[in-house]
C-alpha positions, -999 to +999 in steps of 0.1 A: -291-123-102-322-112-123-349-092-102-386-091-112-404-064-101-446-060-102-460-033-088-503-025-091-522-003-070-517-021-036-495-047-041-456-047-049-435-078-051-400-076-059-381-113-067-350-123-069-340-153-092-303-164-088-290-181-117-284-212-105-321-211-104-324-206-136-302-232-144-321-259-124-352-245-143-334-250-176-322-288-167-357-297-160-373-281-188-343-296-211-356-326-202-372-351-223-398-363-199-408-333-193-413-322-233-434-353-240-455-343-209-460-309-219-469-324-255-495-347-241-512-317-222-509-295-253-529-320-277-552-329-248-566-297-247-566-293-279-589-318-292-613-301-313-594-278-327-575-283-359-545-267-351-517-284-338-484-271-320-459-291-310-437-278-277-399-283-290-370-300-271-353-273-256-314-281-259-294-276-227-261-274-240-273-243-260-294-223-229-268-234-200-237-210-220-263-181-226-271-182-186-236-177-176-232-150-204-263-130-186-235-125-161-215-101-179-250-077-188-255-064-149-283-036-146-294-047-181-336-041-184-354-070-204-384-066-200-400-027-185-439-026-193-465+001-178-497-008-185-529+015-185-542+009-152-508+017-134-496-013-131-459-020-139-436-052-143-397-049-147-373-076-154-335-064-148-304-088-152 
């Protein structure tokens, strides 16, 4: 189970993301409806501008093996920022 954690000056928030979760999330975003979606959304707000990024097809047979490898990396810390104005945001596997 990965845990976020934020914490500012009033507020903490601790969440818990199971993996199956994460899996769901990745068979939706794996999908191709949901790339051409997020293409459509990316050109239509950008319009004017001459740059141009294209969101790319996220493969699920690649992501789904790297989930269940997360497994064997308990207590691991990706992500452990501390920003000026106290506040704080940990991700831990």
């Amino acid at each position: 189970m990965m845990h976020i954690k934020m914490k500012t000056k009033g507020f903490r928030l601790i969440i818990p993301v199971p993996y199956l979760l994460l899996k769901i999330a990745v068979a939706i975003l794996s999908s191709a409806f949901i790339s051409r979606q997020i293409n459509k959304w990316i050109d239509a707000s950008a319009e004017n501008d001459k740059k141009h990024f294209t969101f790319p097809l996220l493969e699920k047979e690649t992501l789904i093996p790297l989930i269940k490898d997360l497994k064997n990396y308990k207590g691991l810390t990706l992500v452990d920022i501390k920003a000026q104005d106290g506040t704080e945001l940990s991700i831990k596997l």
